[in-house]
C-alpha positions as CSV (number, residue, x, y, z in Angstrom):
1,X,98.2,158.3,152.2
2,X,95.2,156.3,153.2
3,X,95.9,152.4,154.8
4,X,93.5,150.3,156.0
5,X,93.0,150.6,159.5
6,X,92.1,146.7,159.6
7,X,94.9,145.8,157.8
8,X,97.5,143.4,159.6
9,X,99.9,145.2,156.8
10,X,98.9,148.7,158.5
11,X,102.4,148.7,160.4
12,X,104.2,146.7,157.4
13,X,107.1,149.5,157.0
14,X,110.7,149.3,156.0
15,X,112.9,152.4,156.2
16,X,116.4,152.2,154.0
17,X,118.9,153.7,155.9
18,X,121.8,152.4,153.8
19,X,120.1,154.4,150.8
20,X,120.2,157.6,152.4
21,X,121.2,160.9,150.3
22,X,123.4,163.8,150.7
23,X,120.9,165.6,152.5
24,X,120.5,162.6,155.4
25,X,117.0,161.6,154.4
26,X,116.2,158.1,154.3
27,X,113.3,156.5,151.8
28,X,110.6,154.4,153.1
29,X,108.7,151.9,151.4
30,X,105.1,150.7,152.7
31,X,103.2,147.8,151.7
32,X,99.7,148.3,150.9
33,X,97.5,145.4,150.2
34,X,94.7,145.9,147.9
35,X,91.8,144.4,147.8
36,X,89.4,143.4,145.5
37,X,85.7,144.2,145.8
38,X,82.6,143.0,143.4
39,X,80.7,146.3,143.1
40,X,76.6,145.5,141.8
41,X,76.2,147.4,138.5
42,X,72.7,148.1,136.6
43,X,72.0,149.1,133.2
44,X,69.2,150.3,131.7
45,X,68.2,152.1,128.0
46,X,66.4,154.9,127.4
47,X,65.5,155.4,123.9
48,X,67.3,158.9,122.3
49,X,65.0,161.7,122.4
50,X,62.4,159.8,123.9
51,X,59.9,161.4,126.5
52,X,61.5,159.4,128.8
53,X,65.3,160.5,128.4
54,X,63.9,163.9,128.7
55,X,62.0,163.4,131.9
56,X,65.2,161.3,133.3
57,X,67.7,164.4,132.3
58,X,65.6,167.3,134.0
59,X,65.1,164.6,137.5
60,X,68.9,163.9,137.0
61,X,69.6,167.6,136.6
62,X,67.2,169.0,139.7
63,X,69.3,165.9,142.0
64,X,72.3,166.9,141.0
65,X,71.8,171.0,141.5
66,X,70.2,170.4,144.8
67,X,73.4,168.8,146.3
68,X,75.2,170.5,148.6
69,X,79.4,170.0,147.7
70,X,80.2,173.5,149.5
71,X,81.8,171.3,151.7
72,X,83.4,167.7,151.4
73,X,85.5,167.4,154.2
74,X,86.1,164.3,154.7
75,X,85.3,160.7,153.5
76,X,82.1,160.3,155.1
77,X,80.3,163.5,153.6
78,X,81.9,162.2,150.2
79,X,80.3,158.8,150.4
80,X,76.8,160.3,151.7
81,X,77.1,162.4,148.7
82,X,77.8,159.4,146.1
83,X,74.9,157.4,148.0
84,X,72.4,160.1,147.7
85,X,72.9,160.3,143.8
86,X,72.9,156.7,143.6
87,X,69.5,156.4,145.4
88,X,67.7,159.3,143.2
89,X,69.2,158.4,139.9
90,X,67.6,154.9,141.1
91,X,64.9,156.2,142.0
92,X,64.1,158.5,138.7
């Protein structure tokens, strides 16, 4: 489970003690506060089995091949990843 670490909610926690089971466990419910984010889109056409969509899908393919994902540890590598296809399909 990820929380925000900026989050005034991060400590927001309430264990139920009086709903414990046989096995003495008790549940615990967190409070996670989402938040909503405006994310730019583009759109752009290529026409179907145009010179153009077959230039785009061999640049698209070499990017994608030439990434390294032996490795995504952690969130960081994962969004350096995402940004790097993001720039060269932009790019292409």
């Amino acid at each position: 489970m990820f929380l925000r670490q900026d989050s005034l909610k991060l400590d927001n926690y309430i264990i139920h003690p009086e709903w414990k089971l046989l096995l003495n466990h008790a549940p615990l419910t967190i409070n996670i506060m989402i938040i909503e984010e405006h994310i730019q889109t583009r759109k752009y056409t290529l026409v179907k089995n145009s010179k153009e969509e077959e230039n785009f899908i061999i640049e698209l393919i070499k990017v994608i091949t030439k990434l390294n994902t032996e490795n995504i540890s952690n969130k960081e590598t994962l969004k350096q990843i995402v940004q790097i296809i993001t720039n060269d399909t932009n790019r292409i």
